[in-house]
N, C-alpha and C positions, 0 to 999 in steps of 0.2 A: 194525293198521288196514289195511283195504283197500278199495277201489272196486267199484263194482256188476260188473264183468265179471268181478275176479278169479276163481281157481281154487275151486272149496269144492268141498263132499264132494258127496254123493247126493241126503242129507237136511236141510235147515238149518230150523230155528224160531227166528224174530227177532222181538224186542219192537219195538217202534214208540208213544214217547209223545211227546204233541204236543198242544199247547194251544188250536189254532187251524186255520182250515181251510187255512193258509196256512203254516203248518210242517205240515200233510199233506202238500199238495203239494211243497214239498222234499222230500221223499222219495218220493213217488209217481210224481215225472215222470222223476228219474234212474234210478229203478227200473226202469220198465217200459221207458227207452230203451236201457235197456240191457238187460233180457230181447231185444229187436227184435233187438238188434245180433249178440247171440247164439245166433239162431235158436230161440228158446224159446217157446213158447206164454205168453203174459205175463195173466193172471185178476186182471182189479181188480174187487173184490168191495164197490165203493161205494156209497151214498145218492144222491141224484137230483142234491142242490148239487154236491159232489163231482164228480160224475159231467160236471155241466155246465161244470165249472173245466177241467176234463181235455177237452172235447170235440174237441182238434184233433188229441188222440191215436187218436181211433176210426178215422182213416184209417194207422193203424200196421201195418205189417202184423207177424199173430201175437199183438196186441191185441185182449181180448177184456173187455167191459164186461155185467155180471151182478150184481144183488142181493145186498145182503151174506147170509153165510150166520151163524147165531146168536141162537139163542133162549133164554135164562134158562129152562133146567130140563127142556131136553128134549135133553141132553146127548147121548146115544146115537144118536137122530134127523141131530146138527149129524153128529156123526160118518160116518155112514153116509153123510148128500149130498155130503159133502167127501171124501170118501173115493172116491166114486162119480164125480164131478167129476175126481178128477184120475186116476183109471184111463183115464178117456176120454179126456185129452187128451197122456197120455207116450205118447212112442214109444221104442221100442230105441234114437235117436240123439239124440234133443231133450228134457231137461228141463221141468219147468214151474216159475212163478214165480205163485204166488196173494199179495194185498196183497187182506185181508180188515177192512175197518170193522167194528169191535166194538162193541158196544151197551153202554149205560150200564147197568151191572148194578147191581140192587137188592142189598146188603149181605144181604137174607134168601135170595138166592141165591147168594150170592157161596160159601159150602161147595161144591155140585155146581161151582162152573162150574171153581174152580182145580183139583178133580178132571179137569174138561175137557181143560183148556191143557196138564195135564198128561200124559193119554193122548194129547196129540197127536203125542207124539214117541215113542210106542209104536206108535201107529194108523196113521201113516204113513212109518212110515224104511224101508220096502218100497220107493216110492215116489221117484223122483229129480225132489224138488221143493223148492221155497225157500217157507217161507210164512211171510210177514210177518203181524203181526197187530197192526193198530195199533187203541189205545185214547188215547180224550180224557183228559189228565190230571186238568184238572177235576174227572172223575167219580168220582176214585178215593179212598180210604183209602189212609194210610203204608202199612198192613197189607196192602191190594188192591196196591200197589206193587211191596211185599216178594215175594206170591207169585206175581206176574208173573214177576218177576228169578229167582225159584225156578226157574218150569219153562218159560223159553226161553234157547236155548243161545247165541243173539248180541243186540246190540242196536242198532238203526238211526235215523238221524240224517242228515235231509238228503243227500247221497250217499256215507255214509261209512257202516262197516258193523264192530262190533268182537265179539269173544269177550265172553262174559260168564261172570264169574269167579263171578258169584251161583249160576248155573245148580245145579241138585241132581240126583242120582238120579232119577226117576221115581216109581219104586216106593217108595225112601226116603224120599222127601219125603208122600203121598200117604198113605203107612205111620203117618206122624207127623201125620195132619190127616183121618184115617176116621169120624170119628164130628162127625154134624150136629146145631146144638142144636134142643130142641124146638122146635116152631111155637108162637106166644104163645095157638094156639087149645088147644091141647092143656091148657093152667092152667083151661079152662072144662068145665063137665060137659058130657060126652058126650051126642046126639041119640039115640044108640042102644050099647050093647054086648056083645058074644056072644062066651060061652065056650065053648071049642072048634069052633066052628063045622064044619062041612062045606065043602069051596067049593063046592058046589051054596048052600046056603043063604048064605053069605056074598056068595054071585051076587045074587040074591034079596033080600037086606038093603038094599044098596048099591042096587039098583036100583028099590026101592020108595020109599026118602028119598031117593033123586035130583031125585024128582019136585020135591020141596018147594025146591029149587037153583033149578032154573029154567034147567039148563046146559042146551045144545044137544043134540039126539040123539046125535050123534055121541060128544061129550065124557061123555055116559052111559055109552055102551057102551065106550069107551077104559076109563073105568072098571071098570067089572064087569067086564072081563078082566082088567085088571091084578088087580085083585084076587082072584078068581079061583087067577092064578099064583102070587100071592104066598101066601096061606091053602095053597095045596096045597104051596107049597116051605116052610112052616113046619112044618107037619105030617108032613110027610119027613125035613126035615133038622134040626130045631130039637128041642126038649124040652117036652114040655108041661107046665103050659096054654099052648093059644093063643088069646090075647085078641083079637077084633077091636073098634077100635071109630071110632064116627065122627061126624063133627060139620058138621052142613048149615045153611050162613049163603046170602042171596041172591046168585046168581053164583058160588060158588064150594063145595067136598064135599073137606072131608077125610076121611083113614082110616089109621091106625096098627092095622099086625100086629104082635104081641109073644109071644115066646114066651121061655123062661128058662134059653135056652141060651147060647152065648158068639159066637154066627152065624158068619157064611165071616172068612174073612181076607184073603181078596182084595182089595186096596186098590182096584182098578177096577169093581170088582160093577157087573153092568148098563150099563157103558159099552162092553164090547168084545164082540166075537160071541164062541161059543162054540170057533171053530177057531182063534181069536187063545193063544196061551203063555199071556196075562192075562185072556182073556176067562172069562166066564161062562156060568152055564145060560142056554136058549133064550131060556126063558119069562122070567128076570128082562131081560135083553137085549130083547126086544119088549116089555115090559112100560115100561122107560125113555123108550125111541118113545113112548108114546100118553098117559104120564100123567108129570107130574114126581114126581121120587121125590130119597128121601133117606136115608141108612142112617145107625142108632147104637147104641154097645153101652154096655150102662149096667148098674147095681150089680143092677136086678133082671131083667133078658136081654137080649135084642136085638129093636131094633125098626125097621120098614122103617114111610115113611109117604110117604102116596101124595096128591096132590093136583088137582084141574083146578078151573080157571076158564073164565067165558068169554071171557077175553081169551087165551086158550091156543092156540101155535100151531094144532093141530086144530080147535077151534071155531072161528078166523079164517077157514081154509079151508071149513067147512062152511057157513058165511056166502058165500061169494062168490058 
């Protein structure tokens, strides 16, 4: 057991559960006063309550108060601002400490997101930073629990701070939990489906039943590229046929590529850039940004399935 100022490594990823905004703050306030004491650049990454319980901290120096970062299904995306965020704020002599609010994740995401949690300690141990990531226990499953404990390497409590013996591999763990189950739309006949497609015409497809969605411009086109990348990497690298097909409910455009190979094996697919040891090609990479995706490999090939709403972070933004 140790206290917030003791010695740690480079890289630390700590779980943080708490039932109330008020076991947040036990751990929030020893936290960041002790990043200050530190000389650490200290990122509370909280909601507006939160944010107001804390406010005698904004006068801290090295304290810095920002919107959480985390969105159910656009994995890749969290990665990159988080990533990007703490480039900016390490120096050669001063660490960073981010204490990020996690959002109540819907169980039909909860596949991508422990992919998430668990490229976070791939994505950033470059990086000499501590990053707490605290979730409501409320919100969780035993099972949301379990793979918490999986893939963070301590856990936090008020101002005490321990090793966590759960903790797994990365890759091993992530190895053992690759394949997402279907969406409940997919048990419903398809709006449209095309074998072998072109990505020109699969461009084309998607974008003419878009219409009927109702999704934002934007969240259109997020689409048809993603799809686009995905149709042309299945027809490079997979075995044919390849099925496109998809299914357009009001506000929201699904679309499952299938082809009848055995797909990558890369446990991180689309979460990591492509210069990353774990990362992937470009196009599935940018393709994770603009549309939620999902990867599974099943008795008849491998199928990627791509989704927007418009409650999607992109269509929020396109809205403003």
């Amino acid at each position: 057991m140790s206290s917030g100022a003791a010695h740690r490594s480079r890289f630390r990823h700590e779980l943080v559960l708490h039932g109330s905004t008020a076991e947040l703050l036990e751990f929030a306030v020893p936290f960041a006063h002790a990043g200050t004491a530190a000389g650490e650049s200290t990122l509370l990454l909280v909601r507006p309550e939160v944010r107001a319980a804390l406010r005698t901290m904004e006068y801290l120096p090295h304290v810095m108060f920002l919107p959480p970062v985390g969105q159910p299904g656009r994995g890749a995306a969290d990665l990159r601002a988080a990533d990007a965020l703490l480039a900016a704020r390490t120096t050669p002599r001063s660490g960073v400490r981010l204490l990020n609010q996690e959002p109540a994740v819907p169980e039909a995401y909860w596949h991508e997101w422990r992919r998430l949690e668990a490229a976070v300690n791939l994505a950033f141990s470059r990086h000499d930073v501590w990053v707490a990531c605290a979730y409501d226990r409320r919100a969780l499953t035993d099972e949301m629990v379990d793979d918490l404990h999986a893939t963070h390497q301590a856990t936090g409590c008020g101002g005490q701070h321990r090793h966590n013996d759960r903790y797994q591999d990365p890759v091993e763990f992530i190895s053992k939990h690759m394949d997402a189950p279907p969406d409940p739309v997919e048990a419903s006949p398809a709006s449209a489906e095309l074998l072998d497609p072109s990505p020109s015409t699969a461009r084309a497809a998607v974008g003419a039943f878009a219409i009927n969605s109702k999704l934002p411009p934007l969240e259109v086109e997020n689409m048809v590229l993603a799809t686009h990348e995905v149709v042309s990497n299945a027809r490079l690298h997979g075995r044919p046929p390849v099925v496109l097909r998809l299914w357009v409910l009001p506000g929201r455009l699904t679309v499952t590529v299938t082809d009848t190979g055995t797909g990558p094996t890369n446990p991180f697919l689309g979460l990591l850039p492509p210069d990353h040891p774990h990362g992937s090609g470009l196009g599935l990479w940018i393709s994770h940004q603009l549309v939620d995706m999902t990867f599974r490999r099943h008795r008849d090939g491998y199928t990627v399935r791509l989704a927007a709403s418009g409650s999607s972070p992109s269509a929020a933004e396109h809205g403003r």
